[in-house]
C-alpha positions as CSV (number, residue, x, y, z in Angstrom):
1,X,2.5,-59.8,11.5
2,X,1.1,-57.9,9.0
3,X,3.1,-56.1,5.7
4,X,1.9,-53.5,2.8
5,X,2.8,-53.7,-0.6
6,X,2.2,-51.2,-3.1
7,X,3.0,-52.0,-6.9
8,X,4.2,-49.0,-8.5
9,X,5.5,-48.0,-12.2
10,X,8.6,-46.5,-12.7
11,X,11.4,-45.7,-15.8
12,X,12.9,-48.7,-14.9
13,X,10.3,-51.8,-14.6
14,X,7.4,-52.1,-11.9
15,X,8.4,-51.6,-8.3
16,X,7.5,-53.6,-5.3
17,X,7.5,-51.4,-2.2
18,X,6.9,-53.1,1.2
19,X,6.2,-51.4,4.4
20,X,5.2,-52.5,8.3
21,X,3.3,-50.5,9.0
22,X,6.0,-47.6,10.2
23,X,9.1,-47.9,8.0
24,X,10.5,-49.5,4.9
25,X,11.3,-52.6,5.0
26,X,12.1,-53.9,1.1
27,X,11.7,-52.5,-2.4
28,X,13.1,-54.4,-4.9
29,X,11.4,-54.8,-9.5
30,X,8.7,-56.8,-9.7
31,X,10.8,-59.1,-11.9
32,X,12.9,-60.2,-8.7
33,X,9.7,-61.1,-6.8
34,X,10.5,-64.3,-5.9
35,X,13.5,-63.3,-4.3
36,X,12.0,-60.4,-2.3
37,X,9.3,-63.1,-0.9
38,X,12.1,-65.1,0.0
39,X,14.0,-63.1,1.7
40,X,10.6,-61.7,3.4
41,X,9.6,-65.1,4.7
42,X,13.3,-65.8,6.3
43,X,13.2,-62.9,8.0
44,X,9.4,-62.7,9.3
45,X,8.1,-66.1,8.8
46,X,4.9,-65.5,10.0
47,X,3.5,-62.5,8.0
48,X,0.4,-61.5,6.1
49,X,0.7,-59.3,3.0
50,X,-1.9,-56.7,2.4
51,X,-1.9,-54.9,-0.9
52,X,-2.1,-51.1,-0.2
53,X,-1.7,-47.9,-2.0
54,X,1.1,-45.5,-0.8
55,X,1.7,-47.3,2.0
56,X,2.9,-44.3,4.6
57,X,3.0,-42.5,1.4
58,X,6.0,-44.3,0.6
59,X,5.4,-45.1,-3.3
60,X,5.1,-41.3,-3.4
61,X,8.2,-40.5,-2.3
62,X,9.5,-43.3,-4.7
63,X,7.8,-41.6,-6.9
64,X,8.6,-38.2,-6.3
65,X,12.2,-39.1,-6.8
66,X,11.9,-41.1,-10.3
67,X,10.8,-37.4,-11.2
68,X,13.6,-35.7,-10.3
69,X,13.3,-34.9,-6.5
70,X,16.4,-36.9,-5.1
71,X,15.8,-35.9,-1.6
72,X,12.8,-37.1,-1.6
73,X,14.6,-40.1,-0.2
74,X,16.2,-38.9,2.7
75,X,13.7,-39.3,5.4
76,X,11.9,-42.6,4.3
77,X,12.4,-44.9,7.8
78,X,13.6,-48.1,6.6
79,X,14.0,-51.4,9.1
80,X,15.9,-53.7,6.4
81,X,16.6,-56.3,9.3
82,X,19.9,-57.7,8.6
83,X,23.6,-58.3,11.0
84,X,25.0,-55.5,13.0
85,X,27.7,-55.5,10.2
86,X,24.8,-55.5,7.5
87,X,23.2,-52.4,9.4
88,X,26.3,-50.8,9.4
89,X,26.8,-50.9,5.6
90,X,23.3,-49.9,4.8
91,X,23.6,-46.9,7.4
92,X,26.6,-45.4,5.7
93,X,25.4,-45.9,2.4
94,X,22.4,-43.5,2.8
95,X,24.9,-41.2,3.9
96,X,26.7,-41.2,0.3
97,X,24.8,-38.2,-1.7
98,X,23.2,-38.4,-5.0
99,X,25.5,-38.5,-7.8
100,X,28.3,-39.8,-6.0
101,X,29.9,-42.7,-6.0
102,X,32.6,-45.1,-3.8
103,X,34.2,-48.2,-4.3
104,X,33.6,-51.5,-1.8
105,X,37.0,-50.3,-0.5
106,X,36.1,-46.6,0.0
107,X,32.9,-47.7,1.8
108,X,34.9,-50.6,3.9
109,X,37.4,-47.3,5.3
110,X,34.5,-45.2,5.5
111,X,32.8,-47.6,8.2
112,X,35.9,-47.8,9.9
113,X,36.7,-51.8,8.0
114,X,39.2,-50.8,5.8
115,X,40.0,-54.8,4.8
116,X,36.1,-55.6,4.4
117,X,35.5,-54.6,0.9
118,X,34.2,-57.9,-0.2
119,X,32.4,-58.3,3.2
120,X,30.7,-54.7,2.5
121,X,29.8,-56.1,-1.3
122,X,27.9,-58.9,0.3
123,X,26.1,-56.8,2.4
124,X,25.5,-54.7,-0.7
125,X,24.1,-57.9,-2.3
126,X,21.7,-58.3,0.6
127,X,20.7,-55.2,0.4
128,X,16.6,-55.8,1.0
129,X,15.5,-52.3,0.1
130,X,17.0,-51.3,-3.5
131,X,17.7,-47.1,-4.4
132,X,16.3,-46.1,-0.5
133,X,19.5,-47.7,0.7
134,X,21.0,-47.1,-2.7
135,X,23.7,-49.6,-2.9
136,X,24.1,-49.0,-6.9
137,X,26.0,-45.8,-5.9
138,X,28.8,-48.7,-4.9
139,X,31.0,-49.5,-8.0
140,X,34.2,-51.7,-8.3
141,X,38.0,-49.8,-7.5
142,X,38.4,-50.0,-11.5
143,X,35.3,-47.5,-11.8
144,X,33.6,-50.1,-13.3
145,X,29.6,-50.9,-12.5
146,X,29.7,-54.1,-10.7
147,X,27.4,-56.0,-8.3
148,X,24.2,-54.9,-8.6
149,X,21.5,-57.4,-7.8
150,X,18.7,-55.5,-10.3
151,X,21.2,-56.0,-13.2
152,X,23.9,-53.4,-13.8
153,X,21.8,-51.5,-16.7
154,X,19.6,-50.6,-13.6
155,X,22.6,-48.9,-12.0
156,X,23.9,-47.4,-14.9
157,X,20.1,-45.4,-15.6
158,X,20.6,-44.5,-11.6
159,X,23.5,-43.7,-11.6
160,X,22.7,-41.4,-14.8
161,X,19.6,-40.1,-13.5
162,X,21.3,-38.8,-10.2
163,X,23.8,-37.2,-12.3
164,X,21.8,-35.7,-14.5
165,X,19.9,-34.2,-11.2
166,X,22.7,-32.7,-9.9
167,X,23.6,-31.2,-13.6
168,X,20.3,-29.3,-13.7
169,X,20.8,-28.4,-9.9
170,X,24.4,-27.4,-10.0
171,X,22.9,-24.7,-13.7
172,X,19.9,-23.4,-11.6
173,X,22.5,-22.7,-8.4
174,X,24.6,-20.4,-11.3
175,X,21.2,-19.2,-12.3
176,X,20.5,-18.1,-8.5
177,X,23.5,-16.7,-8.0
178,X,24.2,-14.9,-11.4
179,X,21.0,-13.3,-10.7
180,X,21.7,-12.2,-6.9
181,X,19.0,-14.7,-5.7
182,X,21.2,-17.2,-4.0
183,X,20.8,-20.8,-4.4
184,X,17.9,-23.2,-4.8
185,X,18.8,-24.3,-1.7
186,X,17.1,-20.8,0.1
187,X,13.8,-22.4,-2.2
188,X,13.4,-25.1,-0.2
């Protein structure tokens, strides 16, 4: 089987992007590389890694959003592999917006588990494809950042940088609508 990396530069260290060849299927900092092969070889053990450019333009949308466009996440395919449980997990975080955050147990009722909060913080742990299946908007019941496999000062600048996007967003809606334009949703 053959998979495409990209190396790409971002605010918070380089990023390893990995495709095959239709979705996502890791993204990790360079600095965990090891790891990410790891995990890579246990779950294809066969595989050939090509280095590519924008694989699916995937390092743009990466991109794109490290520059302020959060959405530019939302329709990235992504095939992380993993348990039906793990799936499960992974599926409802993308469904937590930008800026937002839940606890382990918020996410465990929210998949229907509500005494699996340290089962959904494993599968956070395992989580092979970091802010596309953005596990850092997970933090402890105290509010507390916790559990973040890129080091919590990772979460914290995403965590901020989301916030700070929906800041500007949330002025240029009361812009929009001071002005009788609407929002900047009717941009789009």
């Amino acid at each position: 089987m053959q998979l495409f990396m990209d190396r790409i530069d971002s605010e918070l260290s380089q990023i390893l992007i990995i495709s095959d060849g239709e979705q996502l299927c890791s993204l990790d900092f360079a600095d965990y590389e090891s790891r990410m092969m790891t995990l890579l070889q246990k779950r294809y053990a066969n595989f050939e890694l090509l280095e590519v450019k924008n694989p699916q333009g995937f390092s743009q949308k990466i991109q794109q959003y490290f520059r302020g466009d959060w959405r530019a996440l939302d329709n990235i395919p992504v095939n992380p592999g993993g348990t039906p449980f793990q799936q499960t997990v992974w599926s409802a975080l993308r469904q937590i917006p930008p800026g937002i955050t839940l606890s382990y147990q918020q996410l465990a009722v929210k998949i229907g588990k509500p005494t699996a909060a340290r089962a959904v913080g494993m599968a956070n742990a395992q989580n092979p494809i970091a802010i596309v299946i953005p596990c850092h908007r997970v933090i402890a019941a105290n509010t507390k950042l916790a559990g973040y496999a890129g080091g919590i000062e990772r979460k914290r600048w995403l965590l901020n940088h989301e916030a700070a996007l929906l800041d500007i967003t949330a002025l240029l809606n009361d812009a929009m609508n001071h002005c009788g334009i609407g929002t900047s949703q009717n941009l789009r």
